[in-house]
C-alpha positions in Angstrom: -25.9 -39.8 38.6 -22.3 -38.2 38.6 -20.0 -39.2 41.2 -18.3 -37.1 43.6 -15.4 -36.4 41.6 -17.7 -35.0 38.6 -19.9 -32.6 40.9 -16.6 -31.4 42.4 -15.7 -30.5 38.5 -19.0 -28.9 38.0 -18.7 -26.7 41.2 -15.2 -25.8 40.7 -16.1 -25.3 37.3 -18.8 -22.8 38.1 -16.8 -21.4 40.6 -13.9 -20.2 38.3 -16.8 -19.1 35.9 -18.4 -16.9 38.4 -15.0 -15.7 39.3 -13.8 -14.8 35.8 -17.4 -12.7 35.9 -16.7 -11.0 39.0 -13.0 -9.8 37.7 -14.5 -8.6 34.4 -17.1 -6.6 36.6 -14.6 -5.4 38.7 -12.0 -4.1 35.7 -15.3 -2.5 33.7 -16.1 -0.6 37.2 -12.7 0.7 37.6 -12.3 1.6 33.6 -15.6 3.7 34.0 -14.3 4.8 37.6 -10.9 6.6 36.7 -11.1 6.8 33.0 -10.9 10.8 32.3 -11.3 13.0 29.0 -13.3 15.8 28.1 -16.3 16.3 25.8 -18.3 19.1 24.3 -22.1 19.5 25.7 -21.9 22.9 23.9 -20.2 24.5 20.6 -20.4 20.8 18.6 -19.7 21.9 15.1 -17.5 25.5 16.1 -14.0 25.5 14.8 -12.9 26.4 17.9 -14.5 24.4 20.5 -13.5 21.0 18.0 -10.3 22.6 18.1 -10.5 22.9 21.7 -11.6 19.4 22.8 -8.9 18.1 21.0 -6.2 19.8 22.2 -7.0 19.0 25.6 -7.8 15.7 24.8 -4.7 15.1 23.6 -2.9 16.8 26.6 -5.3 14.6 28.8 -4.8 16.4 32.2 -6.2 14.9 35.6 -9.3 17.1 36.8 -9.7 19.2 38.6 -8.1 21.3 36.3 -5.7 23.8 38.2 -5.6 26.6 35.5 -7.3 26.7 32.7 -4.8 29.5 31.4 -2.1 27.0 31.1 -3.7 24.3 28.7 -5.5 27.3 26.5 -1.8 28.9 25.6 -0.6 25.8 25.3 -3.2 25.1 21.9 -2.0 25.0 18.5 -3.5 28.2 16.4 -4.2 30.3 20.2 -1.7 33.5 20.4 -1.9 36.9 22.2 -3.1 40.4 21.0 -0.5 42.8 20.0 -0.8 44.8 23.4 0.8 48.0 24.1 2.3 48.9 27.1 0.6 51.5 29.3 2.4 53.6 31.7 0.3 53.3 35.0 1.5 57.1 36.1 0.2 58.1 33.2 -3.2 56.4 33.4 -3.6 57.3 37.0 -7.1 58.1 36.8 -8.1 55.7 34.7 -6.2 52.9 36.8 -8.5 54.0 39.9 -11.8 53.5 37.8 -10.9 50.0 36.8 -10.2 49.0 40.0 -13.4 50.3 41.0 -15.5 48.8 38.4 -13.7 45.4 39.2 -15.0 45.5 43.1 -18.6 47.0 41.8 -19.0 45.6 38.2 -22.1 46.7 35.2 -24.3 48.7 36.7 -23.4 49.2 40.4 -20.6 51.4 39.0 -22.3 53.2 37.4 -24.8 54.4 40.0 -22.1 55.1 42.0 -22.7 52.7 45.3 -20.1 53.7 47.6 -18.6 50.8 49.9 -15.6 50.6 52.3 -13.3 48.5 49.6 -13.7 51.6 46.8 -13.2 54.5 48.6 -10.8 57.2 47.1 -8.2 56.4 50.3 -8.3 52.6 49.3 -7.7 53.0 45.5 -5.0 55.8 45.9 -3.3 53.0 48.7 -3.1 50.7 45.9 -2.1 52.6 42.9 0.7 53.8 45.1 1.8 50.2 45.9 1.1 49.3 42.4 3.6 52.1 41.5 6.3 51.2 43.9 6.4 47.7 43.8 5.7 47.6 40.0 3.7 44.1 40.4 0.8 45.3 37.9 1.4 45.8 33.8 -1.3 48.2 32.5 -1.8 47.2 28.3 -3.9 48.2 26.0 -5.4 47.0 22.6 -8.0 47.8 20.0 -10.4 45.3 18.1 -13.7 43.8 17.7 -14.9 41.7 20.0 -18.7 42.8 20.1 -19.4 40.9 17.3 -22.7 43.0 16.4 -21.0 46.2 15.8 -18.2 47.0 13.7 -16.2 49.2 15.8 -13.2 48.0 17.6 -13.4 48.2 21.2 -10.8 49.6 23.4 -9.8 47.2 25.8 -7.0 47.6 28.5 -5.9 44.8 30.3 -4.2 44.8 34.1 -1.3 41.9 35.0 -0.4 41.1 38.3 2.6 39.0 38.7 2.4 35.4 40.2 -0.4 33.1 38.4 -0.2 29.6 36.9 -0.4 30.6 33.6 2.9 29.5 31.6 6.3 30.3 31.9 5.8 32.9 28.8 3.3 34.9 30.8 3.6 34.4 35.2 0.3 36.7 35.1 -3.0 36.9 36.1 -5.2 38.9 33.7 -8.3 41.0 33.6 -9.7 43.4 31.4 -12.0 45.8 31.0 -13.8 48.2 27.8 -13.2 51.4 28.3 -13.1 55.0 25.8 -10.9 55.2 23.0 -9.5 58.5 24.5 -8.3 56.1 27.8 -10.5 58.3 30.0 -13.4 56.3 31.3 -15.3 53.2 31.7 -17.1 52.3 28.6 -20.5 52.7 30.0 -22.6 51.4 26.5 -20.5 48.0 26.3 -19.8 47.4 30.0 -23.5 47.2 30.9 -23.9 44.7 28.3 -20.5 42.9 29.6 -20.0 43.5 32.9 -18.3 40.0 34.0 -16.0 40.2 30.8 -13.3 40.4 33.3 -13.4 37.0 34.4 -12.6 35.6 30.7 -8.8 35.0 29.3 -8.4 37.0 26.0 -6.8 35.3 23.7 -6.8 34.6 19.5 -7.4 31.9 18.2 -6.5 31.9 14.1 -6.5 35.8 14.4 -10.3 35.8 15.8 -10.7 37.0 19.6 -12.3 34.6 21.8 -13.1 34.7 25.4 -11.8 31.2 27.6 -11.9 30.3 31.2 -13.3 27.6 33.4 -16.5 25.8 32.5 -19.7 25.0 34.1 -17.9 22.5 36.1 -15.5 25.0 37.4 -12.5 23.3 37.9 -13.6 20.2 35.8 -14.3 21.9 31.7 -13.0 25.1 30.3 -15.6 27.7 28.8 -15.7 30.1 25.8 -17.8 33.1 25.0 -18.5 35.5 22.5 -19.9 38.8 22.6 -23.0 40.0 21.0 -25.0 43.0 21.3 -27.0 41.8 24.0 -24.4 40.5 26.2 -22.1 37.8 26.2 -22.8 34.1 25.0 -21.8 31.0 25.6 -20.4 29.1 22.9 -18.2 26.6 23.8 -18.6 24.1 26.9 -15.6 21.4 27.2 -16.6 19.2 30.6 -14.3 16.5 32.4 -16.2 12.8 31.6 -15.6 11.9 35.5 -17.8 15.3 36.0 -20.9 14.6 33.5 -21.0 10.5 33.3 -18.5 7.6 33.7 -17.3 6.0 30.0 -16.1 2.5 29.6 -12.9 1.8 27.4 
């Protein structure tokens, strides 16, 4: 039988033990807690969403994420289209109709639902502030981005000033397909995209891709591609903290 001494070792033996265990648990929790870093649960394989995850991988940034815009520009191989400035004066017309179809998007446009926020007294209000205040860039482009037909699209692009995006751009962007002659909505290709608006064109190695926030919103960023039938999703880059804790 051990004497007091030796059962006071054992117990303050165990005791240091148990301790040590309760650290270790305690530095694993907080390593899965707060460690953060972004993986692909869609586009594994693509050029461009490897490309993707590793560029923000390697800038690392804190979800949530407070604008995708910034960390996309930022990416080795992404610049912009060669856009060509629009005069909105010009374009007056056409100006209205894309504001329209960005309050009543795809089809709704089209049939021509009327509501308070598109009337003709609204959209001349803010084509004349757009005017006078000059706060909106109207650009335009031409290339392929439906991916199962050949011919370019004509895409014009508005810019507001006053976004998050980097210092090289201070813009928030939308854009929309419209005629080659710059008249109308393109009918055909914005029924099949009618949300295409929401995406950040950009190129990536000279091929168009569409970018913005991904299915966890302001934890991933998103890219899509279009196809005849619509648009697709093809990458998916989600914040670990947002799909399942890692250990390090």
């Amino acid at each position: 039988m051990g004497t007091d001494a030796d059962r006071g070792s054992s117990i303050e033996g165990k005791g240091l033990t148990l301790g040590i265990f309760v650290t270790l648990c305690m530095l694993a929790f907080a390593g899965a807690a707060y460690a953060h870093g972004f993986v692909l649960t869609a586009g594994k394989g693509d050029p461009f969403c490897e490309a993707l995850k590793e560029h923000v991988n390697r800038v690392n940034p804190k979800p949530p994420l407070q604008c995708t815009s910034d960390l996309i520009w930022r990416m080795p191989g992404v610049t912009e289209p060669e856009w060509t400035e629009l005069k909105i004066e010009e374009h007056e017309a056409l100006y209205k109709k894309i504001l329209r179809f960005q309050m009543l998007p795809g089809e709704q446009y089209f049939t021509d639902k009327q509501r308070p926020e598109t009337s003709p007294e609204r959209l001349q209000r803010d084509y004349e502030q757009a005017v006078s205040e000059k706060n909106v860039r109207m650009l335009m482009t031409r290339m392929n981005v439906d991916l199962s037909d050949p011919e370019p699209e004509t895409i014009v692009q508005l810019r507001w000033k006053g976004s998050c995006m980097t210092d090289r751009s201070k813009e928030t962007a939308s854009i929309v397909l419209v005629t080659s002659d710059l008249t109308e909505i393109d009918k055909k290709r914005m029924t099949k995209f009618p949300f295409i608006g929401y995406w950040q064109l950009v190129l990536y190695r000279a091929e168009p891709e569409f970018v913005s926030g991904g299915s966890g919103g302001e934890y991933g960023v998103a890219s899509v591609r279009g196809y005849g039938g619509g648009l697709f999703l093809v990458c998916n880059l989600n914040s670990v903290s947002n799909t399942r804790p890692i250990r390090r």
